[in-house]
N, C-alpha and C positions, 0 to 999 in steps of 0.2 A: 631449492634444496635447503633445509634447516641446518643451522651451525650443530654443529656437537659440542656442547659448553659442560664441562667440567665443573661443580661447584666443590672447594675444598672445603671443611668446618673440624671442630675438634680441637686437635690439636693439643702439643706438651704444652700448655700455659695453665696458669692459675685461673684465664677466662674462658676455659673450655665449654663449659656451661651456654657461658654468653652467645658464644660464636657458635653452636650449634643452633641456638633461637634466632639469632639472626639468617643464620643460611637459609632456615623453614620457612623464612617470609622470601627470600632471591627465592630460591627453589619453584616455591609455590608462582609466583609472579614471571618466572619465565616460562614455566611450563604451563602457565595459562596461554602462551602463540606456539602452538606448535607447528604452525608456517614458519614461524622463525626458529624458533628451539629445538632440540635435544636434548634432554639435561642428565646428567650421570650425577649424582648425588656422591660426592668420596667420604667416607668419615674417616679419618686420623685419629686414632685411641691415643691413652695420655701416654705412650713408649712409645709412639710414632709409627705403628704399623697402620696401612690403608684399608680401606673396607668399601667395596661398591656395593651403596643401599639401594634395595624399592623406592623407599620413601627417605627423606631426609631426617634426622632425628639421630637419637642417642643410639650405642650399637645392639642389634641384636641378634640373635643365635644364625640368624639366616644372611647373614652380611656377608659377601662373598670377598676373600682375602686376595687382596692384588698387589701391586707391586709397579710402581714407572722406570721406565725402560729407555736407553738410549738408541734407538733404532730409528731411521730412515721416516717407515712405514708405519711404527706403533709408538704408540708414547704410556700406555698404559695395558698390562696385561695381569690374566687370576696368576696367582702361584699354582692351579693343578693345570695352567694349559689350555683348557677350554673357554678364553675370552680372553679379547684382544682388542684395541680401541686407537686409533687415531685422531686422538681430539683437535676439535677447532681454535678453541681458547680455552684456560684457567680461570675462574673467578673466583679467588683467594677470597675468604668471610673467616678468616683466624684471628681472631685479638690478641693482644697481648704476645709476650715472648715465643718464640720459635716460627710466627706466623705474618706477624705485623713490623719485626724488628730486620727485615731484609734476609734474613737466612731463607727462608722459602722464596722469596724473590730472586738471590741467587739459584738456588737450584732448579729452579721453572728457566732461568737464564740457561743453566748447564741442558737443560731436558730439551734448547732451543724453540720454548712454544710461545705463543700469545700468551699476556695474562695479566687481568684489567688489575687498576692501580698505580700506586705510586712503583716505581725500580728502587732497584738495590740501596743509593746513595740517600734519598730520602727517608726513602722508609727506615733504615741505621741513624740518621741524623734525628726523625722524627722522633723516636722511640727512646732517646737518652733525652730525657727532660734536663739536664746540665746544657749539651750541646747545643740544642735548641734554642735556648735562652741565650747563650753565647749569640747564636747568629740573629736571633732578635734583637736583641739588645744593640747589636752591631750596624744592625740596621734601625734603630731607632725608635725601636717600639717598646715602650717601659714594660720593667719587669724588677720582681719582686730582689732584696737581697736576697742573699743566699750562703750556705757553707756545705762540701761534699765530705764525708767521710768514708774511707775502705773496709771492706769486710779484710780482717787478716792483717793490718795495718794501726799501727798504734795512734790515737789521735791525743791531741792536747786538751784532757776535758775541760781544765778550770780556764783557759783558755774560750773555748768553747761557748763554755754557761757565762764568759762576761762577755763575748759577741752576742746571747741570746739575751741578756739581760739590757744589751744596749738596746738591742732593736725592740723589746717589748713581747710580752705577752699577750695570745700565745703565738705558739711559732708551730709551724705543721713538719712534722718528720714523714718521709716517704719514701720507698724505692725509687732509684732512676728510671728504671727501664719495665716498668709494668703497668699497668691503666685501670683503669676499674675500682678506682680506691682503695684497689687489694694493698695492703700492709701500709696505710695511713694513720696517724696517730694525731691529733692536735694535744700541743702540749703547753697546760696552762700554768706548772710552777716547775722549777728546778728540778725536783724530786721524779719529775716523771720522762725526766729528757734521756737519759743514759736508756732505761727500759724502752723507750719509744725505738732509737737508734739498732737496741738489739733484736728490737722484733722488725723493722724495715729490712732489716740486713739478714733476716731468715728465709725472704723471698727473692733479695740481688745481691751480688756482691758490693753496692754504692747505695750510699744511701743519703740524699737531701735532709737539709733542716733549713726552713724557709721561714722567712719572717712571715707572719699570719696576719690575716684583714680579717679582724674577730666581726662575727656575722655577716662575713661576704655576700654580697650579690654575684651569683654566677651568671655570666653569659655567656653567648654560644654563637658562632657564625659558623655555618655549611659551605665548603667548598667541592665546586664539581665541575672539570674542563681541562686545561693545557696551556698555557702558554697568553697571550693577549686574550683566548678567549675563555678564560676562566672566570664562572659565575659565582656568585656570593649570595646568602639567600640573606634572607631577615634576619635582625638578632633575636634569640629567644632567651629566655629567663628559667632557669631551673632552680623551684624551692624545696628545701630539703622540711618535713611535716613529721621526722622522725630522727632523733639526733642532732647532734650539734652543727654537723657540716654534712656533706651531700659525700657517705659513704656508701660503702658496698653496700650491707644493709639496708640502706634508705634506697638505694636504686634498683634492688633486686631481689630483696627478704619480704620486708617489711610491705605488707597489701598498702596502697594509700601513701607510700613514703616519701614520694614528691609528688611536685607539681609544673608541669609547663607552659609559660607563657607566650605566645608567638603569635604577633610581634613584642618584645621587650619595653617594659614604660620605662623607655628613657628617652633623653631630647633628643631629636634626630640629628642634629650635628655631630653626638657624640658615635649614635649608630651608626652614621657615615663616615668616622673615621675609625670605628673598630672593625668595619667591612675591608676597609681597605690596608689597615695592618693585619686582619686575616691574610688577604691575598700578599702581602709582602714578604709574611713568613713563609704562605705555601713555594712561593719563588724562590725565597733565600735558601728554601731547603732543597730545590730542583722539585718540587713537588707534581704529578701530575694525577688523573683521574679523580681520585675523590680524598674529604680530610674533615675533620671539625677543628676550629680551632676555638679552646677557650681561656675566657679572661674572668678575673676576679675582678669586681667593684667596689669603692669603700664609700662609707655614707655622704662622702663629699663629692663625687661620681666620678673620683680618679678612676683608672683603670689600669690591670695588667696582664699581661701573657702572662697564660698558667701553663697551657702543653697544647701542642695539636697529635689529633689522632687520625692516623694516613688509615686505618680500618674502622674507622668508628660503628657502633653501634648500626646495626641493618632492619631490624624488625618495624612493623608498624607502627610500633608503641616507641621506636628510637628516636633520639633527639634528629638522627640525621635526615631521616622523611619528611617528620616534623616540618623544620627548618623552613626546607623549599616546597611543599604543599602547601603552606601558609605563604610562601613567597608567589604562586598562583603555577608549581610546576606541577607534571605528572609523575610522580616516583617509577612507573612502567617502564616510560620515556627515558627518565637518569637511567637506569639500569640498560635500555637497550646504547644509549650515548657511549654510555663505559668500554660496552663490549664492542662497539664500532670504536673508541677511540683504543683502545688494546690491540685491535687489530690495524689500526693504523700508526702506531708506535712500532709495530713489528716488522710492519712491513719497510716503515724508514729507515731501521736499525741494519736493516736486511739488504738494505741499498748504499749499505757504506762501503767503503774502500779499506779491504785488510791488509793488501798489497801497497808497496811502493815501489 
């Protein structure tokens, strides 16, 4: 009998976009086995209401309005009544805030179901690029300076511009807690630092100012597994053919605005120890199911943690496919892994002791 799998996309985030192109490739590739599958496509519009689609994609007029449910026997029902659903697993494909930041992993916690991915703890840890770097850095893996400022919170500017003037130009201003390049600024004099911070802090309440690695080499390791048996694919190399740095634009406007290399020309000593400070951080953060973690290069082939992503990119065309295709796996195969190891994270969870 075929699982019933749930694919979530959408979602309130600034990557709503994104996360709905990636579900179209999950969607599509699991309901290519329908000995194994079910697929119920959900869309999440940007106020958070559900929609059970035909087909996966953006909403349309015929999107049936549902609603999840604490019930025994259902986990998903329409708001008029006539459709009721006790799904197998969740397959969360949200980027960014409300989806990727442990709030929906909470609540898939409350609704008691399977649901592939990192849990609550990481995916909150993953998703504050402050935190992260704390617990990397903790554990040893370089990472860039840095300074946070609050939305709502007075900061010390002259202060500030003589911390950025020590580390050099430029310096990249960011939101904490959102991915996709959405509200990144590289900022190459004085003048432009104050406006940078006010437009990061229009998308979070925290907003980064990082010492910058002017013409970074970006690279990327894929992670996919659980515990000792977690896999690391190749490094890859992403060039930005539009823009100064590898922004939103260049990854998703602009036709032609990168480019991906996999495997990454660099010396394999160095890729064998950025493989394995990938997996250090997926640990340090409790990480499990899937992540990308990326580092920034400079022309001396230092390197450093930049952020991991516990929802990365899903489509064909994503870095995370990429990755391990090139590494000799079958992305089919990752995707059935996930949903075997979701259901065996549940069923562990499910075997603990509440009582004493």
């Amino acid at each position: 009998m075929s699982l019933q799998v749930v694919v979530l996309y959408g979602g309130k985030s600034t990557e709503h976009e994104v996360s709905v192109h990636s579900a179209q490739t999950v969607c599509r590739l699991l309901a290519a086995q329908p000995e194994k599958y079910q697929i119920f496509p959900v869309f999440i519009d940007k106020k958070g209401h559900w929609f059970l689609q035909k087909t996966c994609g953006p909403k349309t007029a015929h999107d049936k309005a549902i609603t999840p449910v604490l019930q025994e026997d259902v986990t998903l029902q329409s708001l008029d009544g006539t459709w009721c659903l006790k799904a197998d697993v969740f397959f969360p494909v949200l980027h960014g805030s409300n989806g990727e930041d442990g709030t929906m992993q909470g609540f898939l916690e409350t609704l008691d179901v399977p649901y592939v991915g990192c849990q609550v703890l990481a995916s909150a840890l993953g998703m504050d690029k402050e935190i992260a770097k704390l617990l990397a850095r903790e554990a040893g893996v370089p990472v860039l300076p840095y300074q946070v400022v609050h939305r709502g919170e007075p900061y010390a500017k002259k202060q500030l511009e003589e911390w950025v003037r020590l580390q050099g130009f430029p310096v990249f201003v960011k939101p904490v807690r959102l991915g996709s390049s959405v509200g990144v600024r590289k900022v190459k004099n004085i003048s432009e630092l104050h406006d940078a911070i006010d437009f990061a802090l229009q998308f979070d309440t925290d907003a980064m100012i990082e010492k910058g690695v002017d013409r970074a080499r970006e690279i990327f390791c894929a992670l996919y597994g659980q515990g000792a048996a977690i896999q690391c694919s190749a490094c890859g190399e992403l060039r930005t053919l539009a823009g100064e740095f590898f922004d939103y634009n260049a990854k998703y406007i602009v036709a032609g605005g990168c480019e991906t290399k996999v495997p990454a020309d660099i010396a394999e000593p160095i890729a064998r120890q950025m493989q394995k400070d990938s997996k250090i951080v997926f640990r340090m953060l409790r990480g499990s199911g899937l992540a990308r973690v990326d580092f920034l290069m400079d022309k001396d082939g230092n390197y450093y943690f930049s952020e991991i992503n516990t929802i990365p990119g899903m489509s064909e065309t994503s870095l995370f496919p990429q990755l391990f295709e090139a590494s000799g796996a079958d992305y089919p195969k990752i995707l059935d892994g996930l949903i075997t190891q979701a259901l065996l994270a549940y069923k562990q969870k499910k075997s603990l002791v509440l009582e004493h």
